[in-house]
C-alpha positions as CSV (number, residue, x, y, z in Angstrom):
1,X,108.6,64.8,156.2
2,X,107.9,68.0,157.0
3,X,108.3,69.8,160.5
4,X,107.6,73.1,162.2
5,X,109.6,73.6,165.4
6,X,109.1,76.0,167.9
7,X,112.4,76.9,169.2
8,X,111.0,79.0,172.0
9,X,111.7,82.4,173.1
10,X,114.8,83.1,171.4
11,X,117.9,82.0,173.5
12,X,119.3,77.8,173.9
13,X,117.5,77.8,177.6
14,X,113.9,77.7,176.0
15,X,114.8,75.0,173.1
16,X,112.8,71.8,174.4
17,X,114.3,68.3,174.3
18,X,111.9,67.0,171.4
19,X,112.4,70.2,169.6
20,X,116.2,69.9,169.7
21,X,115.7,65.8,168.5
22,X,113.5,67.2,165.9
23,X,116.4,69.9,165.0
24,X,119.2,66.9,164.6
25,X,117.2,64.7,162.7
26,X,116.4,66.8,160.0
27,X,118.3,67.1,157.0
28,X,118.1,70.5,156.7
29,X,116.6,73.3,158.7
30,X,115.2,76.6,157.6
31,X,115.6,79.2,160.3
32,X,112.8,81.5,160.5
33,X,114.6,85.1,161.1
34,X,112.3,87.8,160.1
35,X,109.0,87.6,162.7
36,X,110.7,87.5,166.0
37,X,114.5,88.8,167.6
38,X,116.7,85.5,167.7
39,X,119.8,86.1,170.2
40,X,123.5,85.6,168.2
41,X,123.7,82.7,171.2
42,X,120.8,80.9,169.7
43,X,122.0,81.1,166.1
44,X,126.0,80.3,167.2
45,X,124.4,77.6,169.1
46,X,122.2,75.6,166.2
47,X,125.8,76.2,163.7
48,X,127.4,74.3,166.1
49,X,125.0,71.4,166.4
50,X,123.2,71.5,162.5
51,X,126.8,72.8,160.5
52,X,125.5,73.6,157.3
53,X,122.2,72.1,157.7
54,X,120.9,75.3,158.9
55,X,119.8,77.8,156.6
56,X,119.0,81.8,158.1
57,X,115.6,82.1,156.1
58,X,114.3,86.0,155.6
59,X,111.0,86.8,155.0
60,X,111.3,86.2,151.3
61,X,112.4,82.9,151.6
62,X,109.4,81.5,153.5
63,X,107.1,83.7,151.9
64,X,107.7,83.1,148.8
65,X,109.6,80.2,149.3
66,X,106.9,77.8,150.6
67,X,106.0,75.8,147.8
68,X,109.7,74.5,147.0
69,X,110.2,74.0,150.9
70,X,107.5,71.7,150.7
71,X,108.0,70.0,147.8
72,X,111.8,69.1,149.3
73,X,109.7,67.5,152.3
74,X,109.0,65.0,149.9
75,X,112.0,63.6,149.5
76,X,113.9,64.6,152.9
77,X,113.1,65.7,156.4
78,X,112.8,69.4,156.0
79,X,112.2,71.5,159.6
80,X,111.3,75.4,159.4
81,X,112.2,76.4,163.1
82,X,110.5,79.3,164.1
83,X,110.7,81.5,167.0
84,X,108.0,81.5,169.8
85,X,104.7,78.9,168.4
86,X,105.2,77.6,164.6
87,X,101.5,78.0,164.7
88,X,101.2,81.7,166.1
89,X,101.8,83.2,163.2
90,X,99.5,82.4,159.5
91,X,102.8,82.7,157.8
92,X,103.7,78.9,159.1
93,X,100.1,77.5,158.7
94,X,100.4,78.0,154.9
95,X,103.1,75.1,155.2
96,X,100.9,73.0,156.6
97,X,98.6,74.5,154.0
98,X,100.7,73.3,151.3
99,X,101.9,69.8,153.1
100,X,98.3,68.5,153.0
101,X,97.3,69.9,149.1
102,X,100.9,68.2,148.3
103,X,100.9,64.9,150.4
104,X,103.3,65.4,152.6
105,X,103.4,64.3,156.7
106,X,104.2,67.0,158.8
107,X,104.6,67.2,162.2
108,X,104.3,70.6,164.8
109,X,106.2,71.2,167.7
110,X,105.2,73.8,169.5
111,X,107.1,75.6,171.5
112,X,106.9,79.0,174.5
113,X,105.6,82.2,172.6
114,X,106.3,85.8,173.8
115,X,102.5,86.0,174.0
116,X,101.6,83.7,176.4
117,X,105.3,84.3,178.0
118,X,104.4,88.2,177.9
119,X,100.6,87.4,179.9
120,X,102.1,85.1,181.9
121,X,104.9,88.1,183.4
122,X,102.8,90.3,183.4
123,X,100.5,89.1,186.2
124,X,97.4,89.8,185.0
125,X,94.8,87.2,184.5
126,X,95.1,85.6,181.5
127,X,91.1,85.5,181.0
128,X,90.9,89.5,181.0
129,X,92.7,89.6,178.0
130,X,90.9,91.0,174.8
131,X,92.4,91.3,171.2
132,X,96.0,91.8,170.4
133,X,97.7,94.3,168.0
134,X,100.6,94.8,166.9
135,X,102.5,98.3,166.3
136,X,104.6,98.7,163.1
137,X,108.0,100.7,162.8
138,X,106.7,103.8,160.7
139,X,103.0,103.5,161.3
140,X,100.8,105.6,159.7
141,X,97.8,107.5,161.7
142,X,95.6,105.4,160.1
143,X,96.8,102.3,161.7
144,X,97.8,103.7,164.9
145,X,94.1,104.7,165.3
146,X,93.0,101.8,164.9
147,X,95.3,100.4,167.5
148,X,93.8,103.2,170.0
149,X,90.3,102.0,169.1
150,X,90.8,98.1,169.8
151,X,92.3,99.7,173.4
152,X,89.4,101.5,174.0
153,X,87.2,98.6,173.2
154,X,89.5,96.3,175.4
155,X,88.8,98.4,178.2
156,X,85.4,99.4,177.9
157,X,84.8,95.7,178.1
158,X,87.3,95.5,181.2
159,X,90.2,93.2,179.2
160,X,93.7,94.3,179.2
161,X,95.6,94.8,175.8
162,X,98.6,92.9,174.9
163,X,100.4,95.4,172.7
164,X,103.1,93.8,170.1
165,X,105.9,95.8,168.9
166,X,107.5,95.3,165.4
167,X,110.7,93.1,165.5
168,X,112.0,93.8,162.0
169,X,115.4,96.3,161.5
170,X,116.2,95.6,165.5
171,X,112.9,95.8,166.8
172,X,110.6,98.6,167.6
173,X,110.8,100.3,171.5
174,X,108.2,100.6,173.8
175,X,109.1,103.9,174.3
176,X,108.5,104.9,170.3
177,X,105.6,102.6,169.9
178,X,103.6,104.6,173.3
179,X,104.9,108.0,172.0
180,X,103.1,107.1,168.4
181,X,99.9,106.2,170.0
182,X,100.0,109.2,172.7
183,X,100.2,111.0,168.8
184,X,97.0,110.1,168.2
185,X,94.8,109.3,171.3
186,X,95.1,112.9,171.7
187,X,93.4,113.5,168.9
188,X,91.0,110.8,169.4
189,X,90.0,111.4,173.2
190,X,89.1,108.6,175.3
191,X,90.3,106.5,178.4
192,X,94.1,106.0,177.0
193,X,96.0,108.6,177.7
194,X,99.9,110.2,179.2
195,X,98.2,108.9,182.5
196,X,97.8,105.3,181.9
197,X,99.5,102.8,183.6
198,X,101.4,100.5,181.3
199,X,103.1,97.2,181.6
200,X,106.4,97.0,179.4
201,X,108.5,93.7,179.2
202,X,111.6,93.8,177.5
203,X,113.6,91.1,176.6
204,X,111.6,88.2,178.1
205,X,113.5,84.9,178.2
206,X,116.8,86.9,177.9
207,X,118.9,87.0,181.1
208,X,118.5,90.9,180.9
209,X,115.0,90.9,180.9
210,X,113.2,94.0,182.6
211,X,109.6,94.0,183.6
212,X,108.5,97.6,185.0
213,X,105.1,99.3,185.1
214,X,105.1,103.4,183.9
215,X,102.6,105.8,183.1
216,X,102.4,105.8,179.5
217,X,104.2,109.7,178.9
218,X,107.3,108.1,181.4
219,X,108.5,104.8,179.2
220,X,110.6,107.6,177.6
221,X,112.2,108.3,180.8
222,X,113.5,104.5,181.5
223,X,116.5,102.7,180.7
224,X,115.4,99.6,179.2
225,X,117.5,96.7,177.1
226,X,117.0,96.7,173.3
227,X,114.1,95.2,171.7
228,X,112.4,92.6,171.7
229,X,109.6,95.1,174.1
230,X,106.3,94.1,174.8
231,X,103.5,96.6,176.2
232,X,100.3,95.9,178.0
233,X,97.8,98.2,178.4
234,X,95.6,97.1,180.9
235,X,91.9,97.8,181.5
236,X,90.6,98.0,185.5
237,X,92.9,95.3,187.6
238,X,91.3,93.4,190.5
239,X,93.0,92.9,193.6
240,X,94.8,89.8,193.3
241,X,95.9,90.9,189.8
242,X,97.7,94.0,191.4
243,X,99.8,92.1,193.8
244,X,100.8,90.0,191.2
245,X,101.9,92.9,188.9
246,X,103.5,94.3,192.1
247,X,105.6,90.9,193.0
248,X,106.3,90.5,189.0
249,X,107.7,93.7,187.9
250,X,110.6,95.9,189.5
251,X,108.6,99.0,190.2
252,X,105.1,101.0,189.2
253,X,102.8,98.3,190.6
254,X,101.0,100.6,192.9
255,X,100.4,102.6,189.8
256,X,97.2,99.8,189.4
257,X,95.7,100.7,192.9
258,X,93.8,103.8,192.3
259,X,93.7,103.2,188.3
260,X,90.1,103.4,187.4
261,X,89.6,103.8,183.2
262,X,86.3,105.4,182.3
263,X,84.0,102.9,181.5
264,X,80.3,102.9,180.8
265,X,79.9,99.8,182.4
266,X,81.3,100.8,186.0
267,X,79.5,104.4,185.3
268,X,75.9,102.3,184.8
269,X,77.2,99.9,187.8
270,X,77.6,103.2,190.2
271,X,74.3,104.5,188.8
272,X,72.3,100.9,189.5
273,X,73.9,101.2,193.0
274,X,72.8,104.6,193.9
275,X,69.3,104.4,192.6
276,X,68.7,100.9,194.5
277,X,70.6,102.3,197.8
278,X,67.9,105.5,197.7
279,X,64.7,103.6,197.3
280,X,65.6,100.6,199.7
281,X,66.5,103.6,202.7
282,X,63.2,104.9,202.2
283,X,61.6,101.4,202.2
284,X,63.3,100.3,205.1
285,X,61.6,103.1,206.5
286,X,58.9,102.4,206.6
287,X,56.8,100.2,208.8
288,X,57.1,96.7,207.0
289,X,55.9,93.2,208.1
290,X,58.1,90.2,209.2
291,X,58.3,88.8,205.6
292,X,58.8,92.0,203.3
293,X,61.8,92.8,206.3
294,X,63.4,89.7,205.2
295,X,63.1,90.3,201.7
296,X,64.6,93.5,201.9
297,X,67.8,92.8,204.3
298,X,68.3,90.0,201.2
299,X,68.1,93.2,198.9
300,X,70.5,95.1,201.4
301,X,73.1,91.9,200.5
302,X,72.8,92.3,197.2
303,X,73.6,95.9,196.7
304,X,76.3,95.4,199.0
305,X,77.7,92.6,197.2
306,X,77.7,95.0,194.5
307,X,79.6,97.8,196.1
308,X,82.3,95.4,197.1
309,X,82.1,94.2,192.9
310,X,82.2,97.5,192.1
311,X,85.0,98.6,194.5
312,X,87.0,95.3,193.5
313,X,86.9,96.3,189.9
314,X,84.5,93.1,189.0
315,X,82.3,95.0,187.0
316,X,80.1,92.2,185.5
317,X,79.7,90.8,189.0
318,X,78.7,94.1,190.2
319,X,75.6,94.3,187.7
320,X,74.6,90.8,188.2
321,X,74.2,91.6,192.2
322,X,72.8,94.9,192.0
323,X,70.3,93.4,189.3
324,X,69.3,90.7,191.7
325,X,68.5,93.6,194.3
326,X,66.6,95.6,191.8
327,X,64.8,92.2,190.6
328,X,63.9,91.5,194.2
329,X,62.2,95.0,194.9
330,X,60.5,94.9,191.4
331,X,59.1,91.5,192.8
332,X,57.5,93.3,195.9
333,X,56.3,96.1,194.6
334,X,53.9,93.9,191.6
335,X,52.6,92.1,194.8
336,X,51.8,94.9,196.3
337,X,54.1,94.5,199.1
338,X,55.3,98.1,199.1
339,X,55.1,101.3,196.5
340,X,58.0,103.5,194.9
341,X,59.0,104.3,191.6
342,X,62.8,104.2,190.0
């Protein structure tokens, strides 16, 4: 039998009951200690309840070590126990990978990962979220540009950006990590910048854990625990998201309330607004009957609506009403119910 545990976000507190049964019952365990920070409590904790059951597995000895892991499944209950999700990382799916082409059961217990943990502090909305990358120590500007560009695209399309530091040597800090990409955006231009607002979580699930927003040149400035860090760099917050960020994090919410990224959508969105706002004053006007006044106070709604969108950082919505308005007038003017151009 084969199992991969999740052992949770890196301190005893966030082992679960079945993944601590699962733990016991094997006859040997293979602590995964190279892709995530595991506290000296955690590892102290599992020698005192495994004895020399548990082996502290490095990168090498999973990587290269799968096949023989596996093939000891065979014969005895064989856990890897990995930090976080077993499944949040490919490096675990290739044992299950390898279970199936061998024949052997395996079982997953999954466990709380520093991603979701990490969205879930933040308090942001964990739909707004677009793709994830990871910073590594000693990036090269190669990589770090592509990091910026994934941000840009994140934000253009309104999601935040969950920004991963590197865990290996003692872990990367957030202050490094935003100083590398500050490197580069430079060079690149665009929307991320010393200005930007950033979430930074340090430590989460540790009982010195430090959640603080910053503009992105300040992380330098703050005294934060070691590593594990987390950064978020988030796109245009609505309300409700920015008292949440307020309630979550020591200090820096009200950085969020006047933060407004460039974006070609809210751009296009203030320049649907204006040109519908122009043309329905001059329609309104004019001397209309009973039903074409109707139809336009409806249009008046919409672009309203759309203003409030707009103002509330719900882009999308915004276009969708101010759309409707322009689809309304569109409507009027092919039945001849009043003239003007765009």
């Amino acid at each position: 039998m084969l199992r991969l545990v999740g052992i949770g976000l890196g301190t005893p507190d966030y082992l679960t009951l079945k993944a601590l049964r699962a733990l016991e019952e094997s006859d040997i365990v293979y602590l995964d200690c190279y892709t995530s920070i595991i506290s000296s409590e955690l590892i102290e904790f599992l020698r005192l309840r495994l004895g020399g059951r548990l082996v502290l597995a490095e990168r090498s000895d999973l990587e290269e070590g799968v096949a023989e892991i596996v093939k000891r499944a065979k014969s005895m209950s064989v856990t890897v126990a990995v930090p976080g999700d077993p499944l949040m990382a490919t490096t675990h799916v290739v044992f299950l990978e390898e279970a199936v082409k061998e024949g052997v059961t395996f079982e997953v217990i999954h466990g709380a990962s520093s991603i979701t943990a990490a969205i879930g502090a933040s308090g942001l909305s964990s739909y707004k979220f677009g793709r994830i990358v990871t910073v590594p120590k000693n990036a090269g500007e190669e990589s770090l540009k592509t990091i910026c560009r994934c941000v840009e695209e994140n934000m253009e399309s309104g999601l935040h950006t969950l920004v991963l530091l590197d865990v290996a040597d003692g872990g990367l800090r957030a202050a490094e990590a935003l100083g590398s990409l500050l490197m580069v955006a430079a060079e690149m231009g665009g929307s991320f910048g010393p200005q930007t607002p950033v979430i930074i979580l340090a430590r989460l699930g540790y009982g010195d854990e430090f959640r603080v927003v910053c503009r992105a040149s300040e992380a330098g400035g703050l005294s934060l625990p070691p590593p594990p860090h987390v950064v978020i760099v988030p796109a245009e917050t609505r309300s409700y998201e920015r008292e949440a960020v307020k309630a979550l994090t020591v200090r820096g919410g009200e950085l969020l309330d006047t933060y407004r990224p460039t974006s070609r959508r809210r751009a296009r969105a203030e320049r649907y607004i204006a040109k519908t706002s122009g043309v329905l004053s001059k329609l309104a006007a004019a001397r209309n009957d009973a039903e074409t006044s109707k139809i336009l106070e409806l249009v008046n709604s919409y672009v309203e609506d759309a203003r409030h969108f707009l103002d509330s950082g719900m882009l999308d919505d915004s276009l969708i009403a101010i759309s409707y308005a322009e689809g309304l007038l569109d409507c009027l003017r092919i039945i001849g119910r009043v003239e003007f151009t765009w």
